[in-house]
Legacy VTK file of the C-alpha trace (Angstrom):
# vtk DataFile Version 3.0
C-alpha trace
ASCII
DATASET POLYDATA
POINTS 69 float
-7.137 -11.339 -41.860
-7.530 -15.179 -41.509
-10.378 -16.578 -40.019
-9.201 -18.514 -37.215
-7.911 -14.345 -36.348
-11.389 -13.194 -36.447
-12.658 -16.131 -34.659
-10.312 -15.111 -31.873
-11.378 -11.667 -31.817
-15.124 -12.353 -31.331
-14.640 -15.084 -28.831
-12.768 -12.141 -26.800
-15.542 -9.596 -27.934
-18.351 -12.431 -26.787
-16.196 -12.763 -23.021
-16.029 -8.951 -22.454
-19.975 -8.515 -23.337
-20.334 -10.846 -20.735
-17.770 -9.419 -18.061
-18.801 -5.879 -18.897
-22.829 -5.376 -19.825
-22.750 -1.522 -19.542
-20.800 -1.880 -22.462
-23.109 -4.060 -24.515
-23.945 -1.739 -27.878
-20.694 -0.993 -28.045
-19.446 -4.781 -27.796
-22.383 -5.388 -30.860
-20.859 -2.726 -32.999
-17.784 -4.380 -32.656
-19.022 -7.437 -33.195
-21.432 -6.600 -36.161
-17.821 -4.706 -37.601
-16.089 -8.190 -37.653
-19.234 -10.303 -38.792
-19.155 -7.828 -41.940
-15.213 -8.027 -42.530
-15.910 -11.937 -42.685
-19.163 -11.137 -44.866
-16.542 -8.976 -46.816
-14.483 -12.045 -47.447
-16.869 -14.656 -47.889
-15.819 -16.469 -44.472
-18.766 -19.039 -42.916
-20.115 -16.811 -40.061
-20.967 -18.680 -37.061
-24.748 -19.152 -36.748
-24.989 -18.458 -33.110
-23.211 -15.081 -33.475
-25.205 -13.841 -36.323
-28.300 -14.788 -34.031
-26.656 -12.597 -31.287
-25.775 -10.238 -33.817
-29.843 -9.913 -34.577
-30.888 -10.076 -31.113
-28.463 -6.972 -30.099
-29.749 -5.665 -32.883
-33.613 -5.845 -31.876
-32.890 -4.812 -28.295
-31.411 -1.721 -29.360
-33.648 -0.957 -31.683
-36.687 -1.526 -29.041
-34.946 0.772 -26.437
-34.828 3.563 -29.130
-38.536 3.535 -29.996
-39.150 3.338 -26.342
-37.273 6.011 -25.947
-38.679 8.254 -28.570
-42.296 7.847 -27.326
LINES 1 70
69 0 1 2 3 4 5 6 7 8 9 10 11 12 13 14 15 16 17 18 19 20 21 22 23 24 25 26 27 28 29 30 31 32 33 34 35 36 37 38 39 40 41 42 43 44 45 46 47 48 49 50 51 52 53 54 55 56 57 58 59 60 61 62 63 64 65 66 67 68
């Protein structure tokens, strides 16, 4: 897939996390599933996504030890 493709995609990914936030982990799977396919092909990954990629990632992971104590 080229990169200006994938850049596409998570620019639409980014506007529907932001026009639909009861849908936000599933938004950062899909978003962490492209960041890896450009990983996968040695693409540049945008700074500012992998930093939202890392934040999702700590939010989610905070709820889930909330919710197990």
């Amino acid at each position: 897939m080229a990169f200006e493709d994938l850049q596409a995609e998570l620019a639409l990914l980014i506007n529907q996390m932001e026009d639909q936030p009861e849908d936000r982990h599933e938004l950062y799977l899909q978003i962490r599933e492209k960041l890896n396919e450009m990983r996968a092909y040695g693409m540049p990954l945008p700074q500012d996504l992998v930093d939202l990629e890392e934040a999702l990632e700590a939010e989610f992971a905070a709820a889930k030890k909330k919710s197990e104590s």
